[in-house]
N, C-alpha and C positions, 0 to 999 in steps of 0.2 A: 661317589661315582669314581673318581681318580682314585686309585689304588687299591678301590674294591671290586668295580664293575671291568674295570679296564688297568694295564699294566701301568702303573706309575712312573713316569717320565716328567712330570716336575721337577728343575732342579731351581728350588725356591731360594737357597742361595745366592745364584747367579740373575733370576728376577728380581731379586732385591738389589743387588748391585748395577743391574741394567736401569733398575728405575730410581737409585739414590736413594736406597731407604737402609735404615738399622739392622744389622744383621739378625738379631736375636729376638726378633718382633714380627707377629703376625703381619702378611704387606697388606689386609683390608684395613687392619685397625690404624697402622702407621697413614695410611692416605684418608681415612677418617679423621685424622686429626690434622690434615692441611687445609691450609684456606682453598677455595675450590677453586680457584683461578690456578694456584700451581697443582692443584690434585687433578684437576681437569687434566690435562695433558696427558700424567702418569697413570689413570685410569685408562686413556683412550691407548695408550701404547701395552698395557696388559693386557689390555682385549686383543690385542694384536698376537700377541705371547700365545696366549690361550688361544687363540683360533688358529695358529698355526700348529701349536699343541692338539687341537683337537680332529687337526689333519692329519696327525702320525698313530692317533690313539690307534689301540688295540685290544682285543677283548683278554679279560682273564681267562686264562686255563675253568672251565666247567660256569662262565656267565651263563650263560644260552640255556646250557642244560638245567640250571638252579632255575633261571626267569621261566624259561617253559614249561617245570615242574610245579612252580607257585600257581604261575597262568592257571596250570590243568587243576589247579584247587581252589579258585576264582580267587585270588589274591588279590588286591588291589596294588597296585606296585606303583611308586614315586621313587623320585630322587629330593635330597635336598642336598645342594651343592654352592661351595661359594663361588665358583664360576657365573659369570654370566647368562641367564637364561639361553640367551642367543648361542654361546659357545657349548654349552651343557648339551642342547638339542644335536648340533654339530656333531658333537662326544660320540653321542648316542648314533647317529646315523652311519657315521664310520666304521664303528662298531658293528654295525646292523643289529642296533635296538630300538631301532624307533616303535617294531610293532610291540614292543613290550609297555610303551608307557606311552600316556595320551599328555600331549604338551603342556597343559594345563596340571599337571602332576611332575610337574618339572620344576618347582622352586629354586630358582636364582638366587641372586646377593643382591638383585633390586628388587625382588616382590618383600623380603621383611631383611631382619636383624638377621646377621650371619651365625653360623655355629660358631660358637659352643651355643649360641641363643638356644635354646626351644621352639622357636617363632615359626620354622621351616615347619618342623613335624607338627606342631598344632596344627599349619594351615590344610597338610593336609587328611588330615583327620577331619578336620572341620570339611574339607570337601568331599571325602566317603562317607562321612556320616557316621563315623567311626567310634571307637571308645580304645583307647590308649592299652588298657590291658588287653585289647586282642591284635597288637601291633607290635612289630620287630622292626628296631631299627640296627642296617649292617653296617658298619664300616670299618677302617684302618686306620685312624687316629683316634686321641684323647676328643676332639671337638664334637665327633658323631657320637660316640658313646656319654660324653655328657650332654649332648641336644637331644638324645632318646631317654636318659635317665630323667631328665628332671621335664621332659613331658611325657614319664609315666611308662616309656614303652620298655619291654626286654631291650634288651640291647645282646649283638654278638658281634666279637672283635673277629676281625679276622686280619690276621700275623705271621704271613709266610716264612719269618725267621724263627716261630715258636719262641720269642722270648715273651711275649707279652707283658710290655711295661706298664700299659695301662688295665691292667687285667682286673684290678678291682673294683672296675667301670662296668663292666661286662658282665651278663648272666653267662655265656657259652663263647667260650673262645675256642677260635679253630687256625688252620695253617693253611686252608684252602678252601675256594667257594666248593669247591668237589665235596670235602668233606662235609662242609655244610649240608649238601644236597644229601651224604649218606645218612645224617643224624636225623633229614628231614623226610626220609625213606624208610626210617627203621621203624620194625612196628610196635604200635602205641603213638605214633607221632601225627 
């Protein structure tokens, strides 16, 4: 969702340093490994982080137009996000996507194992009823493209810098959800 649905304004540097964590370390798995009495706290102040995050978000240049082209080909459309459900939906609204996805296709960091897990994208497969090979997972990190490779789905990066560091993750990398929308307009598609 962050950085592929909506403009990326996480500076996870600076969350890591607001919440006392190791610079060079994912901040879910770092507060995974505290006892909960001190993770407690620094969990409940990153929710804080991200909900005020999720009050500035902003849609990507061609969101809207990509979800409402999938929409017009019954696409089933989720997010899996290490955000918190609660803020992920937030995400979403400010955005104005709430009509693209029903809450329940919303996977959080409390309904399973975070990405790079698979758990997200299983779950919802398991709720369309779905089969992996006819599923695309999008995103802009390493964590999305290895949570769609190894539960089976395409995977497309998309890498508005065009360097593509994780490209060997990726069946289709692109530099815009636009584009994306053009490769998924072209015919034979």
């Amino acid at each position: 969702m962050d950085g592929t649905l909506t403009v990326a304004i996480h500076d996870f540097a600076a969350i890591k340093s607001e919440l006392g964590l190791e610079p060079g370390r994912p901040i879910l798995e770092q507060l995974g490994e505290l006892p909960a009495a001190q993770a407690d706290g620094k969990y409940q102040r990153l929710d804080e982080i991200e909900s005020e995050l999720a009050r500035r978000a902003s849609p990507q240049p061609g969101a809207r137009e990509l979800l409402s082209a999938l929409r017009a080909r019954g696409a089933a459309l989720g997010v899996v996000t290490r955000n918190s459900h609660t803020n992920a939906l937030a995400t979403l609204s400010t955005c104005g996507f709430s009509e693209f996805f029903q809450p329940a296709f919303v996977v959080g960091r409390e309904s399973c194992a975070v990405k790079p897990s698979a758990d997200g994208v299983h779950m919802l497969l398991s709720l369309w009823r779905a089969d992996a090979a006819d599923a695309v997972m999008v995103g802009d990190y390493l964590f999305d493209l290895v949570a769609g490779k190894d539960a089976g789905t395409a995977t497309v990066y998309v890498d508005s810098s065009g360097h593509f560091p994780y490209a060997d993750r990726a069946d289709v990398c692109v530099r815009s959800l636009r584009e994306l929308l053009s490769i998924l307009e072209a015919p034979n598609q």
